[in-house]
C-alpha positions as CSV (number, residue, x, y, z in Angstrom):
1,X,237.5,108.5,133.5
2,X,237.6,106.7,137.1
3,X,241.3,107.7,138.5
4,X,241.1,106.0,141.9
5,X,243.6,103.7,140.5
6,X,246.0,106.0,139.5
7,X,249.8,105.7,139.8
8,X,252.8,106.6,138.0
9,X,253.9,109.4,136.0
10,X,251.5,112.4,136.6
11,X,253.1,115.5,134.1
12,X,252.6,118.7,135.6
13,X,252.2,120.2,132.1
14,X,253.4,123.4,130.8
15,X,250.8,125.8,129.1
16,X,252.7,127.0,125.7
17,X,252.6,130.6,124.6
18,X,253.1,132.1,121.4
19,X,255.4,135.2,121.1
20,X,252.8,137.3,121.9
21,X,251.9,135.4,125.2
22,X,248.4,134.3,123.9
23,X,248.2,130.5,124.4
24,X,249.7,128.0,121.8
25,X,246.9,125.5,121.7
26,X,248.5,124.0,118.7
27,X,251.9,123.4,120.7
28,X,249.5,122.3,123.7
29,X,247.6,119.2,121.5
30,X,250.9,118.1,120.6
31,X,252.3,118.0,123.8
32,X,249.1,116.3,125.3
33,X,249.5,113.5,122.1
34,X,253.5,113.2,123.0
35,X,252.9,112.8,126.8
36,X,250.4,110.0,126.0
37,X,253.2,108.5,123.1
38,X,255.4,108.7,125.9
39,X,253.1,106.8,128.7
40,X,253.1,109.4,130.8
41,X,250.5,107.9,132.9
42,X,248.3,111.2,134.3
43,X,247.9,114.8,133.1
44,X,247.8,118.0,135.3
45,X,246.7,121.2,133.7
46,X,246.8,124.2,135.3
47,X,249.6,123.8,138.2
48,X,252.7,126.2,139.2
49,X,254.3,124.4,136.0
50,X,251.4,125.8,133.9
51,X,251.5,129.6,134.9
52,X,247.7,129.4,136.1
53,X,248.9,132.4,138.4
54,X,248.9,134.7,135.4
55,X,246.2,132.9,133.2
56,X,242.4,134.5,133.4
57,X,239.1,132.3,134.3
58,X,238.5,131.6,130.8
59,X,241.9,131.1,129.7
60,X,241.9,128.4,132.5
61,X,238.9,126.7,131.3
62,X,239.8,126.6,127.5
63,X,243.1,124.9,128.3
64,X,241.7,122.4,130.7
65,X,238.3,122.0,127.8
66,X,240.9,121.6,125.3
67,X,243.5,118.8,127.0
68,X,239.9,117.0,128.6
69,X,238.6,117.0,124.5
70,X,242.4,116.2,123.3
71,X,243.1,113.4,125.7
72,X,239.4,111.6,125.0
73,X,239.6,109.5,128.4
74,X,243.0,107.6,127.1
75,X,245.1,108.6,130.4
76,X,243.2,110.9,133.3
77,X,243.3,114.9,133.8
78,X,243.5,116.8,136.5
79,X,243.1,120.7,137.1
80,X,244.5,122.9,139.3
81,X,241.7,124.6,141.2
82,X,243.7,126.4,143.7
83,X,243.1,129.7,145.0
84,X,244.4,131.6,149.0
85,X,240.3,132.0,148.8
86,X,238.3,129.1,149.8
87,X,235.1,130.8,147.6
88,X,237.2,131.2,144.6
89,X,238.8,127.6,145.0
90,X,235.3,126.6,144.9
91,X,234.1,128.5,142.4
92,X,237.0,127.2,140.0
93,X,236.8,123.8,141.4
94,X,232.9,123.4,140.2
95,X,233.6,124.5,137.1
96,X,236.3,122.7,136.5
97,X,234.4,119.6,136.7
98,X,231.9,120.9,134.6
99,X,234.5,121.0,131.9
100,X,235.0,117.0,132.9
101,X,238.6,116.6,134.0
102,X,238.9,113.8,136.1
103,X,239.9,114.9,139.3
104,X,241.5,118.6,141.1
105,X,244.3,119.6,143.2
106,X,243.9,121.9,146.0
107,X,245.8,123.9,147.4
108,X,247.1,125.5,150.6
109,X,245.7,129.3,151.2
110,X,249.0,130.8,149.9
111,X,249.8,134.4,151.6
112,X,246.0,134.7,153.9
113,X,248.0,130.9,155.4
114,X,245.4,131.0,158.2
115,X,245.2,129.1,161.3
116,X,244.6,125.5,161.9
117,X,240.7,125.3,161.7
118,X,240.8,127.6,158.6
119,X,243.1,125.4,156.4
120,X,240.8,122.4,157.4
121,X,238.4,123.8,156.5
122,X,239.3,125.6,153.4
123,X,240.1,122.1,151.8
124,X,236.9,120.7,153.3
125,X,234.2,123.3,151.8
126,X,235.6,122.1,148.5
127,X,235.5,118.2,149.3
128,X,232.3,118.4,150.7
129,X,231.1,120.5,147.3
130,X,232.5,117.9,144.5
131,X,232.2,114.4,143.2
132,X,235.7,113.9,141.6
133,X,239.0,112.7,143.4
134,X,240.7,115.6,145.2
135,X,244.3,116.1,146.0
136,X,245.6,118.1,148.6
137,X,248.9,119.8,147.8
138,X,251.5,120.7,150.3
139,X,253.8,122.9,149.6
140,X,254.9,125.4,152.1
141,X,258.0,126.7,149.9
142,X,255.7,128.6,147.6
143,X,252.5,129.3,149.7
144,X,253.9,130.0,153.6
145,X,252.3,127.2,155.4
146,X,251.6,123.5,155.5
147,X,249.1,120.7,156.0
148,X,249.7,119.9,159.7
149,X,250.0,116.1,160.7
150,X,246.3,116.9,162.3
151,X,244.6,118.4,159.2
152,X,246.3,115.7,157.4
153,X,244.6,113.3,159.5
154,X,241.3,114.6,159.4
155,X,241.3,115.2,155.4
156,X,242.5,111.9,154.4
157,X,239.2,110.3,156.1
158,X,237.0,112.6,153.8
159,X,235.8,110.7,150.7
160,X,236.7,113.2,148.2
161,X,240.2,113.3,149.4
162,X,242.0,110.9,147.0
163,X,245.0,111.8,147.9
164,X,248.4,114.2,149.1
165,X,251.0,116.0,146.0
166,X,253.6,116.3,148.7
167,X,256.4,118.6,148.0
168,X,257.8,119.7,151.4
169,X,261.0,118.4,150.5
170,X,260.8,116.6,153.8
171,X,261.6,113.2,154.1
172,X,260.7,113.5,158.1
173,X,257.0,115.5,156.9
174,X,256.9,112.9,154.0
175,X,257.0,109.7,156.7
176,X,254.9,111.3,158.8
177,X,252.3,111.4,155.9
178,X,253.0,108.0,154.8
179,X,250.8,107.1,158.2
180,X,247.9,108.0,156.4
181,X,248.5,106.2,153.2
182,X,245.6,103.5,152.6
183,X,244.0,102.1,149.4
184,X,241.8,105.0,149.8
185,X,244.5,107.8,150.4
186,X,247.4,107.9,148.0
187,X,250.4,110.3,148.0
188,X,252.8,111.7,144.9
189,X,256.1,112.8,145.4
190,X,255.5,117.0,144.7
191,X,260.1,116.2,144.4
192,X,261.3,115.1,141.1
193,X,264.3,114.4,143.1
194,X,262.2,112.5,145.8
195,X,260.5,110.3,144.4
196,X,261.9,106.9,144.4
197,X,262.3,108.1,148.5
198,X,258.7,108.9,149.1
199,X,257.9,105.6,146.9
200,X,259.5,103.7,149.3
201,X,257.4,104.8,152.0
202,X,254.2,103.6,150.2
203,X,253.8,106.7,147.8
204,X,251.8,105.5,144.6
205,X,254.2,107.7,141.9
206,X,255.4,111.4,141.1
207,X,253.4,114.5,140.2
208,X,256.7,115.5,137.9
209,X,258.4,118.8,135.9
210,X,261.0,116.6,134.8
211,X,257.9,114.4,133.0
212,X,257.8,117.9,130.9
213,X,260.8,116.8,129.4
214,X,261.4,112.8,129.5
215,X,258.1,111.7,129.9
216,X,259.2,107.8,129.2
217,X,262.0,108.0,131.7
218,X,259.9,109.3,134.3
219,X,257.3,106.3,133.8
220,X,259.6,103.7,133.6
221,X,261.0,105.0,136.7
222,X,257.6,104.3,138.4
223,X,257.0,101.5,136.3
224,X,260.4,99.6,137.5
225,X,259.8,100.2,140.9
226,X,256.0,98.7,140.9
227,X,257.3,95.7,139.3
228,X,259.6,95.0,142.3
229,X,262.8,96.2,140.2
230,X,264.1,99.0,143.0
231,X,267.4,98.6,142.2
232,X,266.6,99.6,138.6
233,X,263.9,102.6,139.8
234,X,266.6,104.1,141.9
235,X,269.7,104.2,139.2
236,X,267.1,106.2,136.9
237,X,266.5,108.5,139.7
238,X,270.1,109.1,140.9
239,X,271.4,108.9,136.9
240,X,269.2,111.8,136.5
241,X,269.5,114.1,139.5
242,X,271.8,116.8,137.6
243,X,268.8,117.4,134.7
244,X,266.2,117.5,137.9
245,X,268.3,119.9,139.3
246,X,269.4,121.6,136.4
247,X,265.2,122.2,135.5
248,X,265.1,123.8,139.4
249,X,268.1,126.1,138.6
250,X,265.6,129.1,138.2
251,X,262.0,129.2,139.5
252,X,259.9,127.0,138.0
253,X,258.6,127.0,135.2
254,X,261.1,129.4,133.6
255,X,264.1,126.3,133.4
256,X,261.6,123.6,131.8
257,X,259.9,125.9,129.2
258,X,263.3,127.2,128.3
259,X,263.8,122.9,127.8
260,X,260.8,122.2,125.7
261,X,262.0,125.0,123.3
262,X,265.4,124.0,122.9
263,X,264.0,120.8,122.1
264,X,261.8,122.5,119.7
265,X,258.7,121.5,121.4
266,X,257.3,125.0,122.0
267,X,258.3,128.7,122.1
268,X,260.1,130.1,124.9
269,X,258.0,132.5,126.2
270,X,256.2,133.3,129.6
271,X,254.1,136.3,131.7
272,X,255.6,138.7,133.5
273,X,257.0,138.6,136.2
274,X,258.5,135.4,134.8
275,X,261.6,136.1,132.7
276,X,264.7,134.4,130.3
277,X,267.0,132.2,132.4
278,X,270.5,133.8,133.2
279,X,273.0,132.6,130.5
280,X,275.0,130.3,133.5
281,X,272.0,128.8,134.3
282,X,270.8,127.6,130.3
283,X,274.2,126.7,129.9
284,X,273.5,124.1,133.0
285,X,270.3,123.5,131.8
286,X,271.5,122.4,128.4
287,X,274.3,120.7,129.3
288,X,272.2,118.4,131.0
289,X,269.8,118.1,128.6
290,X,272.1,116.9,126.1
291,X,274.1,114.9,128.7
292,X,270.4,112.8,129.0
293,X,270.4,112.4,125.2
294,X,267.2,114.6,125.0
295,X,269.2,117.4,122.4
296,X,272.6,117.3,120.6
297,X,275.6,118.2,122.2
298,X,276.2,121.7,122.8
C-alpha cells in the first residue's frame, strides 16, 4: 500500500502476551480490527510500545506477517527495523519488507551512539538498501544520542527517507526540524503530549501510545486540526494531558498494557525486565482512564 500520503493517527501498537509470555495473536487480530473500527489511520508493529527489545527474529516477523495479512492494505503498516547495528538493522529491515509492511522506522544506534559520520551513515546503508518509505526516529531519551540538525539535513534529501518520528521532547529540536519539512519529508510528533505543538510547525500527525487506548480521539485530534478546526485539535489535546501522562507514569509499555487489560482488551503481561506498575501509579493510571470514559468508575 503507497503511504507517501500518510497523516494522522499512527498507533504504536502493543504486542499482547498470554500468561505464559508467548504471543496472543488472537488479542493481536482484534486489536489490529478495533484500531481500524476506530480510524486509526497508520499501524506500527514492532516499536518500544511493542516490546521488539525482547521479541526473537521470528517472533518479529510472525507479528508483522500476521498484522500485514490482518490489515489486508485497509490502513498502512509499518515495522520497526531498528537495531545499535547498522548490519542487523539491515538485515531486519530487508526482511521486513519481504514480509510486505508498507514502510520502516529506523533508528538511532542506541548504546554504540557513534560519531557524526557513523549515525549518517548507519541510517543511510539502510535507505540506500530498500524501496519502501523510511522513517528516521529520534529519540535520544532511550538510545543516548540524536539526529544532529546536519544528519537531519543530509537524510531528509535521500529518497527513501519519508520522513522524522520525533520524540526529543524539544520544541526548540522539533522547530529546528520543521526546516526540513517538504511534501517529500514529513515529521510525527514521537510526544503524545506534543502533538498539536509539532503540528503547528508543519508536522503531518502523531506516531501515538495514547492511540493504544483511544484510538478515535487521537484521530479526530488530527483530523480537526487538518480541517482548519485548531481550536477544536487543541482542547482534545490539553483535555487529555492527565491520561497521556498518566500512560508515561512508568516506562513505557508497562502503563498502557496495564490499560488495555483493565479495559479487557488483552492480558497484562510483559518480558522481563518489564514488570507490574506500582499500586500509586495504576491508581493514576485508572483514574484517568475512567475520568476519559474509557472504563467505569473506579
Amino acid at each position: 500500500m503507497d503511504m507517501t500520503n500518510l497523516s494522522g493517527s499512527i498507533v504504536a501498537l502493543v504486542t499482547p502476551f498470554k500468561a505464559n509470555r508467548t504471543i496472543d495473536f488472537d488479542a493481536l487480530g482484534k486489536l489490529v480490527d478495533w484500531h481500524i473500527e476506530q480510524g486509526t489511520d497508520g499501524i506500527l508493529v514492532l516499536g518500544t510500545t511493542g516490546e521488539s527489545s525482547t521479541m526473537t527474529d521470528n517472533e518479529d516477523y510472525e507479528v508483522a506477517k500476521f498484522v500485514v495479512d490482518r490489515v489486508a492494505g485497509r490502513i498502512p503498516v509499518i515495522g520497526g527495523s531498528g537495531s545499535n547495528s547498522t548490519d542487523e538493522s539491515l538485515r531486519k529491515s530487508i526482511g521486513l519488507q519481504k514480509i510486505g509492511v508498507d514502510g520502516l522506522l529506523l533508528i538511532t544506534p542506541y548504546y554504540n551512539k557513534s560519531n557524526e559520520d557513523g549515525i549518517y551513515h548507519h541510517f543511510k546503508t539502510v535507505l540506500d538498501a530498500v524501496h519502501v518509505p523510511c522513517i528516521l526516529y529520534n529519540i535520544p531519551g532511550r538510545t543516548g544520542c540524536s539526529i544532529s540538525e546536519h544528519n537531519l539535513a543530509r537524510l531528509s534529501k535521500h529518497p527513501n527517507a519519508w520522513g522524522l518520528k520525533e520524540a526529543s521532547g524539544s520544541i526548540s529540536y522539533a522547530t529546528t526540524a520543521a526546516r526540513y519539512v517538504s511534501d517529500d519529508f514529513r515529521m510525527f510528533s514521537g510526544n503524545d503530549d506534543m502533538v498539536v505543538p509539532i503540528l503547528s510547525l508543519g508536522g503531518s500527525g502523531v506516531i501515538s501510545v495514547w492511540a493504544d487506548v483511544a484510538p478515535a480521539t487521537v484521530h479526530e485530534m488530527c483530523a480537526k486540526w487538518q480541517a482548519g478546526d485548531t481550536a477544536g485539535a487543541l482542547k482534545i489535546q490539553l483535555d487529555n494531558l492527565e491520561l497521556i501522562h498518566s500512560l508515561f507514569c512508568e516506562v513505557n509499555p508497562i502503563p498502557v498494557k496495564a490499560a488495555l487489560a483493565k479495559m479487557g482488551m488483552l492480558t497484562e503481561s510483559y518480558r522481563s525486565p518489564l514488570w507490574p506498575m506500582a499500586d500509586a501509579s495504576r491508581e493514576r493510571l485508572y483514574a484517568a482512564l475512567a475520568d476519559r470514559g474509557l472504563i467505569d468508575q473506579v
